[in-house]
VOPA-567365 format. One record per residue (C-alpha): residue in three letters; residue number from 1; x, y, z. Coordinates in nm, 2 decimals, padded with zeros to 4 digits. Each point is the difference from the previous one (the first is absolute). Layout:
BEGIN
("ALA",NUM,(X,Y,Z))
...
This chain:
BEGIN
("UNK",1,(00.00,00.00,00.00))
("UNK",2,(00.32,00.21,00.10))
("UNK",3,(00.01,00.33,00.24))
("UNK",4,(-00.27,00.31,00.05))
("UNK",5,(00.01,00.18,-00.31))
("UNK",6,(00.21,00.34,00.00))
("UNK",7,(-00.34,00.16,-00.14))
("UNK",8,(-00.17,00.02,00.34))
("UNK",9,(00.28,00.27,00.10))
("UNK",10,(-00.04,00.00,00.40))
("UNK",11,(-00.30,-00.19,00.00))
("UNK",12,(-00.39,-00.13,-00.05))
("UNK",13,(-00.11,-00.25,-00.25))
("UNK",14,(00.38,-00.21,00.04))
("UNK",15,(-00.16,-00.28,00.17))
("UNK",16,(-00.34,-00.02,-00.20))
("UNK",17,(00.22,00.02,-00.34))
("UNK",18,(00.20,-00.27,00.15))
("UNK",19,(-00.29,-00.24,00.05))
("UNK",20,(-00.14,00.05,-00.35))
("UNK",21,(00.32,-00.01,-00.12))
("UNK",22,(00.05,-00.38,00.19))
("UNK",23,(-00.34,-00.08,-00.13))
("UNK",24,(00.08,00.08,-00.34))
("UNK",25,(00.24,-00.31,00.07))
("UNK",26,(-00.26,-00.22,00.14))
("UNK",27,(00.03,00.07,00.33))
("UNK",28,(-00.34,00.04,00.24))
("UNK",29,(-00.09,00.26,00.19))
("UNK",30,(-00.11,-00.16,00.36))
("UNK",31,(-00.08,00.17,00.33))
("UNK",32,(00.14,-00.14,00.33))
("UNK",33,(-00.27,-00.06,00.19))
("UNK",34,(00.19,-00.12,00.33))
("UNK",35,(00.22,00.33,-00.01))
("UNK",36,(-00.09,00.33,00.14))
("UNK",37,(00.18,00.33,-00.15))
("UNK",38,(-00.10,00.34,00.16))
("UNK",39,(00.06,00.27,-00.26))
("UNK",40,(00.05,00.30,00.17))
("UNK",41,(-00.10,00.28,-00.27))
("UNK",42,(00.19,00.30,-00.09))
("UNK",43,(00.32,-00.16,00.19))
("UNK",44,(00.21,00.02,-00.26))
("UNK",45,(-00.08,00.33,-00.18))
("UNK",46,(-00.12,00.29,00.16))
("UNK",47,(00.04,00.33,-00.18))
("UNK",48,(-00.20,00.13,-00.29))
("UNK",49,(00.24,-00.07,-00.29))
("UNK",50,(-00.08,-00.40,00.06))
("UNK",51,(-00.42,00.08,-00.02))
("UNK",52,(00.16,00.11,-00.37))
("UNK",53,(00.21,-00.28,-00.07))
("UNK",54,(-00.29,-00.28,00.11))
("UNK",55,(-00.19,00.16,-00.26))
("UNK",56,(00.21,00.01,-00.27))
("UNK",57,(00.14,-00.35,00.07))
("UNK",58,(-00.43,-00.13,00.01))
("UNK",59,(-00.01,00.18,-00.39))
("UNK",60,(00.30,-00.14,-00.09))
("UNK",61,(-00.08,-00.39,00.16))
("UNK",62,(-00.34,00.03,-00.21))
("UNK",63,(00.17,00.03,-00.28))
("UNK",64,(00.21,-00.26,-00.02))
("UNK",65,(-00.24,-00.23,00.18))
("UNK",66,(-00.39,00.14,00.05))
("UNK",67,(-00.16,-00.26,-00.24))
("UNK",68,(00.17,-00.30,00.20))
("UNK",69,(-00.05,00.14,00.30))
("UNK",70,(-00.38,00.07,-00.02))
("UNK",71,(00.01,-00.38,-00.11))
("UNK",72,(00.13,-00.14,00.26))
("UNK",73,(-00.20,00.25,00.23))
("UNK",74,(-00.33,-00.15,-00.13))
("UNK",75,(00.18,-00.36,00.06))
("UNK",76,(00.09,00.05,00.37))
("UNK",77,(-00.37,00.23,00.07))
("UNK",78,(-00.13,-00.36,-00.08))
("UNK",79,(00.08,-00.16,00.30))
("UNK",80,(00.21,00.27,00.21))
("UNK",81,(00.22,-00.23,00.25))
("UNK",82,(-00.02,00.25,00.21))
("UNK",83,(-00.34,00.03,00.03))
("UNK",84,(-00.07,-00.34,00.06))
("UNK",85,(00.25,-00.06,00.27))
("UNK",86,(-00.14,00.32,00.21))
("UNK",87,(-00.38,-00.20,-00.05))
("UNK",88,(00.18,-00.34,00.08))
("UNK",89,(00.15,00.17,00.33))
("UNK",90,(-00.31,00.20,00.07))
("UNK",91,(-00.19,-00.35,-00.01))
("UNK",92,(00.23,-00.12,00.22))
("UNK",93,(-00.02,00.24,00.24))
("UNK",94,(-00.36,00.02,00.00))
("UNK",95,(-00.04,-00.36,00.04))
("UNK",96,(00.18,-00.01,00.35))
("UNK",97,(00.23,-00.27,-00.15))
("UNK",98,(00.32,00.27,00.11))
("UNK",99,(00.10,00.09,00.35))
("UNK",100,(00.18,00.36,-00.09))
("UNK",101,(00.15,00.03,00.31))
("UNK",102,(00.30,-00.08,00.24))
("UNK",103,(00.04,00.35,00.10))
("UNK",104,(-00.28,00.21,00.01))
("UNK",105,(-00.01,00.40,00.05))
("UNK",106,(-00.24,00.19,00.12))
("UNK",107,(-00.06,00.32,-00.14))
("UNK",108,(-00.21,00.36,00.11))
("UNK",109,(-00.02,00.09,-00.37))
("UNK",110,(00.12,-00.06,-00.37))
("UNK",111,(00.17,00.34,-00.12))
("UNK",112,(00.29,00.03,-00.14))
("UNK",113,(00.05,00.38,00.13))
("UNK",114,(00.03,-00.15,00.33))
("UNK",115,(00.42,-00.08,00.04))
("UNK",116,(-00.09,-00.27,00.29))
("UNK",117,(-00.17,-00.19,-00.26))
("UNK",118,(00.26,00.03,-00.25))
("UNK",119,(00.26,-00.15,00.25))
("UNK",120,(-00.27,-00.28,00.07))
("UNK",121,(-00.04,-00.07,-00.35))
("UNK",122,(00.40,-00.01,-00.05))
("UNK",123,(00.01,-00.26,00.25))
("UNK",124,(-00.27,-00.23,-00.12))
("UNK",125,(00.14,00.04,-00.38))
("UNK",126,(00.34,-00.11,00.12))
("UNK",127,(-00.14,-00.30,00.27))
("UNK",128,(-00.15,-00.11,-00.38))
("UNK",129,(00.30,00.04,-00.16))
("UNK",130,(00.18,-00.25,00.26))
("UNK",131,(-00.33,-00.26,-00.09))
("UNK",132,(-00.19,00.12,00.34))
("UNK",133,(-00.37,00.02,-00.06))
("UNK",134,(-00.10,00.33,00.14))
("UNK",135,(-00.24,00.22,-00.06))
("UNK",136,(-00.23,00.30,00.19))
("UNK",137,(-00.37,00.01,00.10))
("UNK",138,(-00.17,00.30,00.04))
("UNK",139,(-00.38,00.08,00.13))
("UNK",140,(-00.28,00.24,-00.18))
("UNK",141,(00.18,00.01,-00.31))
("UNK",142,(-00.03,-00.15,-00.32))
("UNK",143,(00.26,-00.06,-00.32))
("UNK",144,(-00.24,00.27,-00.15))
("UNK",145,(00.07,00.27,00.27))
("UNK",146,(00.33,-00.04,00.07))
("UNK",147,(00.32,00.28,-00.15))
("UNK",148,(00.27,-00.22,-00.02))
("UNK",149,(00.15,00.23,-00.28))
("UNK",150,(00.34,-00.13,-00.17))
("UNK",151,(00.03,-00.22,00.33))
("UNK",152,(00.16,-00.29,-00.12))
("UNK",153,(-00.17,-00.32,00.20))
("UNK",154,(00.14,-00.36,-00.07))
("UNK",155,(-00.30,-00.12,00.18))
("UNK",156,(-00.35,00.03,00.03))
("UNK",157,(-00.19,00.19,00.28))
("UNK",158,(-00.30,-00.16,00.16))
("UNK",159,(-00.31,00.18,00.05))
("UNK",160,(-00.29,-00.04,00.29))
("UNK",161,(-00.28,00.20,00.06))
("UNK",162,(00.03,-00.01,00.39))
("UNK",163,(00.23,-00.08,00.28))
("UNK",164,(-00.21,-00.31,00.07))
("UNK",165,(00.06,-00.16,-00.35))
("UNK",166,(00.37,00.08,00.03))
("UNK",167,(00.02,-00.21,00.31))
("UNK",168,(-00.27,-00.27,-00.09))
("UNK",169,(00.25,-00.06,-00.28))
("UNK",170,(00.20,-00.36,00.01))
("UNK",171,(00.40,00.05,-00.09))
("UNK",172,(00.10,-00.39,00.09))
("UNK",173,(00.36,00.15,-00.16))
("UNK",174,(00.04,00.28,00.24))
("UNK",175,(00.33,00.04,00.15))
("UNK",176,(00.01,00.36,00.12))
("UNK",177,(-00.26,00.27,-00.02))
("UNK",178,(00.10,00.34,-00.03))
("UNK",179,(-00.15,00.35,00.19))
("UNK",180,(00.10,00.28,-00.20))
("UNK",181,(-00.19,00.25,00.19))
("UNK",182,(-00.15,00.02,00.37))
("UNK",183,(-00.36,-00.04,-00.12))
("UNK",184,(00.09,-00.31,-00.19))
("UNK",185,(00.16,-00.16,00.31))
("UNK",186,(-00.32,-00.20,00.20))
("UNK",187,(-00.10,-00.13,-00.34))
("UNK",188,(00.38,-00.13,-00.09))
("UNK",189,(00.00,-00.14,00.35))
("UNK",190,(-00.32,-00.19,00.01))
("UNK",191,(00.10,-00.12,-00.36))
("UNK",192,(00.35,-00.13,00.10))
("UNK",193,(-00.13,-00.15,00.35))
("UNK",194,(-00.31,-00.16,-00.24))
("UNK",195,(00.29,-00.15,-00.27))
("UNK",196,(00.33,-00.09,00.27))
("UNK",197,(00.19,00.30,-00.19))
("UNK",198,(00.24,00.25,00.16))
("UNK",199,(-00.14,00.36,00.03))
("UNK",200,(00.17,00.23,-00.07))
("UNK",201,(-00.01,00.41,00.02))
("UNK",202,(00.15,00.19,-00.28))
("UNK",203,(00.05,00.37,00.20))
("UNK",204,(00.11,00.27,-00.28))
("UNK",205,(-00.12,00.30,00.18))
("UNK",206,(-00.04,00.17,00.33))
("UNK",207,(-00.40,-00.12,00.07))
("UNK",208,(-00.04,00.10,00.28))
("UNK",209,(00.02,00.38,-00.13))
("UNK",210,(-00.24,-00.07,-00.32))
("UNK",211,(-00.32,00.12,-00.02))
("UNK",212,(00.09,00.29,00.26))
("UNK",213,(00.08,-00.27,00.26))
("UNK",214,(-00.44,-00.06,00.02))
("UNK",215,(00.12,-00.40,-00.05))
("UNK",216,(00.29,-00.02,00.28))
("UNK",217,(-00.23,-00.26,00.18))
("UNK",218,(00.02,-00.26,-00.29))
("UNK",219,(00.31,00.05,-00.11))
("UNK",220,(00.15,-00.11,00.38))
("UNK",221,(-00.24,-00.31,-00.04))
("UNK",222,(00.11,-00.07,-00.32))
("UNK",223,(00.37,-00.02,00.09))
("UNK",224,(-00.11,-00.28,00.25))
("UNK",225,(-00.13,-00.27,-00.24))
("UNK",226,(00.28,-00.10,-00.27))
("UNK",227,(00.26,-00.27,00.07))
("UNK",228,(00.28,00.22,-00.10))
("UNK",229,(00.01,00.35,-00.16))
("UNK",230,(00.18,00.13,-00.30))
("UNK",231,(00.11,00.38,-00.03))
("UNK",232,(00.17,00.20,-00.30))
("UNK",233,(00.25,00.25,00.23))
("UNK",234,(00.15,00.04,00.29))
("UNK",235,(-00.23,00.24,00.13))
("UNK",236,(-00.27,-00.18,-00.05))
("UNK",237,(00.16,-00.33,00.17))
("UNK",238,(00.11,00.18,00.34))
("UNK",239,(-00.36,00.13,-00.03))
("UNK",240,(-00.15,-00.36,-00.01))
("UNK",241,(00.24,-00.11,00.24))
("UNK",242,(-00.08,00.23,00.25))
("UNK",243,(-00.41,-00.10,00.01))
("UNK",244,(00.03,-00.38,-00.03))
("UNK",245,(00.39,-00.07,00.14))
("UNK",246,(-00.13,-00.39,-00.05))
("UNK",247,(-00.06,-00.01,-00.39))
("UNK",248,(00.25,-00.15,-00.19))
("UNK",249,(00.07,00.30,-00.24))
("UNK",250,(00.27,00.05,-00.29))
("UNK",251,(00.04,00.27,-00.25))
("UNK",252,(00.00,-00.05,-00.42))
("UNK",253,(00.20,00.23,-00.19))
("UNK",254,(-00.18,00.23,-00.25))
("UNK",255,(00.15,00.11,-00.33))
("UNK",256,(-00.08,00.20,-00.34))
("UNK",257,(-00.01,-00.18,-00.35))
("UNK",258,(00.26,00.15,-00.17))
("UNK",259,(-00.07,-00.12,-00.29))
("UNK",260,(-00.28,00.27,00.02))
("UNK",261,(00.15,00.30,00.24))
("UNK",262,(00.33,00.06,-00.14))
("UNK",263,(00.17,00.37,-00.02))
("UNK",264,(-00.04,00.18,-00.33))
("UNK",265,(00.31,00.06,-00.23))
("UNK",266,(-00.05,00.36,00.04))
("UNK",267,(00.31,00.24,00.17))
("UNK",268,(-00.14,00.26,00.22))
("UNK",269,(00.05,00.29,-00.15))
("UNK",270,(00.01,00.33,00.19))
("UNK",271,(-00.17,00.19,-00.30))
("UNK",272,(-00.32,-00.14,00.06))
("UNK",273,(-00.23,-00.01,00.33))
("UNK",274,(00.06,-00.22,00.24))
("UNK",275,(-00.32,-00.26,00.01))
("UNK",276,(-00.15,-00.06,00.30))
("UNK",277,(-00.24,-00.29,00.03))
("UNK",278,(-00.26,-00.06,00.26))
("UNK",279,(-00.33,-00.24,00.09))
("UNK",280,(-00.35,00.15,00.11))
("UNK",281,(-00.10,-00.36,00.13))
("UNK",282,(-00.36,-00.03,00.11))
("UNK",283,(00.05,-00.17,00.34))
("UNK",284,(00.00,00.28,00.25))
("UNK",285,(00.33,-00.07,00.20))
("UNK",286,(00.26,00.05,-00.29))
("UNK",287,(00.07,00.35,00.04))
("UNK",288,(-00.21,00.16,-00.23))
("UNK",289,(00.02,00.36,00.19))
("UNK",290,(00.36,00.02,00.00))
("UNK",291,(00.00,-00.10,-00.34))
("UNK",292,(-00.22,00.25,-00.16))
("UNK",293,(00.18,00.28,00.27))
("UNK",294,(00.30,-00.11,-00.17))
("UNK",295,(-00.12,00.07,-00.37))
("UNK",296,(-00.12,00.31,00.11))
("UNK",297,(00.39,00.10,00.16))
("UNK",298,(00.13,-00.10,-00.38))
("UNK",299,(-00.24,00.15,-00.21))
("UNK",300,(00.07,00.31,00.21))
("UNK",301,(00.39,-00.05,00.06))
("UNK",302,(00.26,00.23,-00.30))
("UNK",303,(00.11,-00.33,-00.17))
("UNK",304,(-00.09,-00.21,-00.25))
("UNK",305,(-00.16,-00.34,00.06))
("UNK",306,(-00.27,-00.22,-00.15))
("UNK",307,(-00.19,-00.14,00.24))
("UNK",308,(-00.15,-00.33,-00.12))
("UNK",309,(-00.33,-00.08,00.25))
("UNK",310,(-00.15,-00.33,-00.06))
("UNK",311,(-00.38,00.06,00.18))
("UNK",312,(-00.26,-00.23,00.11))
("UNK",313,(-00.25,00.31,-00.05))
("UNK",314,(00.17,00.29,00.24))
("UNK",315,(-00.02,00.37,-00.09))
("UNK",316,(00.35,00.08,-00.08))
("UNK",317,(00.21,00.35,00.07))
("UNK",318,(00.07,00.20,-00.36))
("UNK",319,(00.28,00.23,-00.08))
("UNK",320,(-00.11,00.35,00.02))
("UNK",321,(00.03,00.23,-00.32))
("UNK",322,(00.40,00.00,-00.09))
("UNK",323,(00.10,-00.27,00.23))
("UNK",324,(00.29,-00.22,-00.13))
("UNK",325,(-00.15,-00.30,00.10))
("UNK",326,(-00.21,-00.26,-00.17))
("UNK",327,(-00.25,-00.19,00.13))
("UNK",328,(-00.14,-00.33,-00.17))
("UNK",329,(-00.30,-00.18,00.16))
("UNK",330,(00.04,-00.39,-00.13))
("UNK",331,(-00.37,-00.16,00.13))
("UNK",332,(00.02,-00.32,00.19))
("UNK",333,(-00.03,-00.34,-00.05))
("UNK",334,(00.26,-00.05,-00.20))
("UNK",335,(00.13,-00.34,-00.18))
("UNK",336,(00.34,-00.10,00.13))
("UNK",337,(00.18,00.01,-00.32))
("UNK",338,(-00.12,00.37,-00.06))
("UNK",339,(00.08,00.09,00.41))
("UNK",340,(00.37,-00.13,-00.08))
("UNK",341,(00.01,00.20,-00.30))
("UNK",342,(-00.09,00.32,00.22))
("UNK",343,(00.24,-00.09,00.28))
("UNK",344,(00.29,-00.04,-00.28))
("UNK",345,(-00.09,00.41,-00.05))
("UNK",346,(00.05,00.12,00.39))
("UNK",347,(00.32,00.12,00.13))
("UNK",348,(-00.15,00.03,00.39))
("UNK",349,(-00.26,-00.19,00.13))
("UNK",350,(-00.17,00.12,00.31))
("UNK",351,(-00.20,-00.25,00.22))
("UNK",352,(-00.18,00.16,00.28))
("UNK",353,(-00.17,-00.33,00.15))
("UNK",354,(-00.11,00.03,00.39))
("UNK",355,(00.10,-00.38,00.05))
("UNK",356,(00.11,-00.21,-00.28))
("UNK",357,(00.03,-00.39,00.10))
("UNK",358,(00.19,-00.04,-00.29))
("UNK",359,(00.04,00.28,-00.24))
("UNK",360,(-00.01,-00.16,-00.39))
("UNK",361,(-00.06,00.31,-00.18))
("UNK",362,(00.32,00.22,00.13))
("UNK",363,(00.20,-00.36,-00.03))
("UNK",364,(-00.14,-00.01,-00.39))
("UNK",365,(00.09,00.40,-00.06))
("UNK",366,(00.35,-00.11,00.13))
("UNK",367,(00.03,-00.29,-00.26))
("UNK",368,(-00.10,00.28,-00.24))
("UNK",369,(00.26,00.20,00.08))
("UNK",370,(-00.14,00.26,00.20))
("UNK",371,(00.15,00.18,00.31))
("UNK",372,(-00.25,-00.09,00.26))
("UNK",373,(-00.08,00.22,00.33))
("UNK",374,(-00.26,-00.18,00.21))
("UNK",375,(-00.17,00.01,00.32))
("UNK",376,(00.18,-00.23,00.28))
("UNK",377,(-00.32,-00.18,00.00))
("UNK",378,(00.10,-00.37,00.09))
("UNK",379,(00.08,-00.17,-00.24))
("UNK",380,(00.20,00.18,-00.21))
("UNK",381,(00.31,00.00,00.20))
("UNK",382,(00.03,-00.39,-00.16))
("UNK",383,(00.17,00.16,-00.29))
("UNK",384,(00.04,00.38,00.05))
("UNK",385,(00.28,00.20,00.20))
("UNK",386,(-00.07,00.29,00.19))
């Protein structure tokens, strides 16, 4: 068949010329049916002069092969493999024939704005990866309603209607059942007592200052059920160990996919403004105020910056008439590929959290190459120096 043609420049349309080319020679095209590849758009190419070349190279692979390809199109729409191994699955599923579960999370929500469910889902996709059958349930939500976004999930979530149906539920598989928040705690604990699994408390925040602290009660109760407790900082596990000094409890590193926050190629360069970056999060204790008092000290200071404010909705400070400073507004949610892209733009990120059990975000503006200047909020002193 012999090596990508040269005609594809940097890419798009090498691999499909490839195949047609190896069919042309009597190969087959088949589909792997056992083998799971998660493409992970737009990681490759991200500027605007690629948009350009994917066109020119879809013109120029119609050309040379657009009457074989809608062929074989029309050949394969006959009996998609695809298609029929999702219904064979879904049959299987739905049939009750498939226990989906050694470990089992339990989940407040499916959003993928939400970084605790991001780490969760990190987890479970790498627990698959090392042939663990895991997966998450969550309760009141439907595959309909959920905003899973470009979340990438190498499993598949279970749905119930009610708390009751979550625990009525049989798992004869069940090795360890997962809290990943102190509401989903009882339930995870009268499953794992129910199945002989291991309970387990996945702490990534300070709970007992959510909600205003209106939920201190059950939070403390919460930390006395699970057979051992895992946290995600230091912080976080001296907090733990100081309310239940008897729970076996360890700590699991966090990092950043660098394959997606990297630092751009760009040299600061003292004839442009300095771009500051900044997140308007919706959840009351991250600092909003100081934020927005900070836009307003930029946009009012003598030098130049660009002040990049990613908002979940907030009114936002504007220069005033002449001011050197630029203000962009970048609305919230955002997919993760297009928040790296942003982050590759800032040369100072400023984090302004209250209490931070972890800290992702300024961790993921570091990877992209930003100064950061945080709050000492907890966890954040994992990675960053005073």
């Amino acid at each position: 068949v012999g090596e990508f043609s040269p005609i594809w420049e940097l890419g798009y349309g090498e691999e499909t010329d490839l195949q047609f080319r190896a069919m042309n020679l009597g190969f087959r095209g088949v589909v792997a049916l056992n083998t799971y590849v998660y493409h992970f758009g737009g990681g490759s190419f991200t500027d605007a002069k690629h948009d350009e070349l994917r066109v020119r190279n879809h013109r120029k692979f119609m050309e040379i092969w657009g009457a074989d390809y809608a062929r074989y199109a029309q050949k394969c729409a006959a009996r998609n493999p695809v298609t029929v191994a999702n219904s064979a699955l879904d049959a299987l599923f739905e049939s009750g024939h498939v226990s989906p579960n050694e470990v089992l999370f339990l989940v407040p929500g499916l959003d993928s704005t939400v970084g605790g469910l991001n780490v969760v889902c990190e987890i479970i996709n790498y627990l698959a990866r090392q042939g663990i059958n895991a997966a998450c349930a969550v309760v009141g939500a439907s595959e309909t309603t959920v905003k899973t976004g470009d979340l990438p999930m190498y499993f598949r979530p279970l749905f119930y209607p009610s708390i009751e149906a979550l625990i009525a539920d049989v798992f004869p598989q069940l090795k360890v059942v997962v809290a990943t928040l102190y509401t989903t705690s009882l339930p995870a604990f009268m499953i794992a007592r129910r199945a002989g699994a291991v309970c387990v408390n996945f702490v990534q925040g300070h709970e007992f200052l959510f909600d205003q602290g209106r939920s201190w009660h059950q939070v403390r109760e919460s930390y006395d059920l699970p057979d051992e407790v895992i946290v995600t900082s230091k912080y976080l596990e001296d907090l733990v160990v100081g309310k239940t000094p008897e729970i076996p409890i360890s700590r699991l590193p966090i990092g950043v996919d660098q394959a997606l926050f990297y630092p751009s190629d760009d040299i600061l360069d003292a004839r442009r403004p300095l771009t500051v970056g900044c997140v308007l999060r919706s959840s009351g204790d991250k600092g909003q105020a100081m934020l927005v008092e900070i836009i307003d000290g930029l946009c009012r200071s003598d030098h130049r910056f660009k002040i990049k404010v990613f908002s979940a909705g907030f009114d936002v400070p504007k220069p005033e008439a002449g001011s050197h400073t630029v203000v962009e507004v970048i609305r919230l949610p955002l997919s993760r590929i297009e928040m790296a892209r942003q982050l590759r733009q800032v040369d100072v990120f400023i984090d302004a959290s209250l209490h931070e059990g972890y800290g992702l975000l300024p961790l993921e503006a570091m990877a992209s190459g930003a100064v950061v200047v945080s709050s000492d909020s907890g966890g954040v002193i994992d990675y960053l120096n005073h």
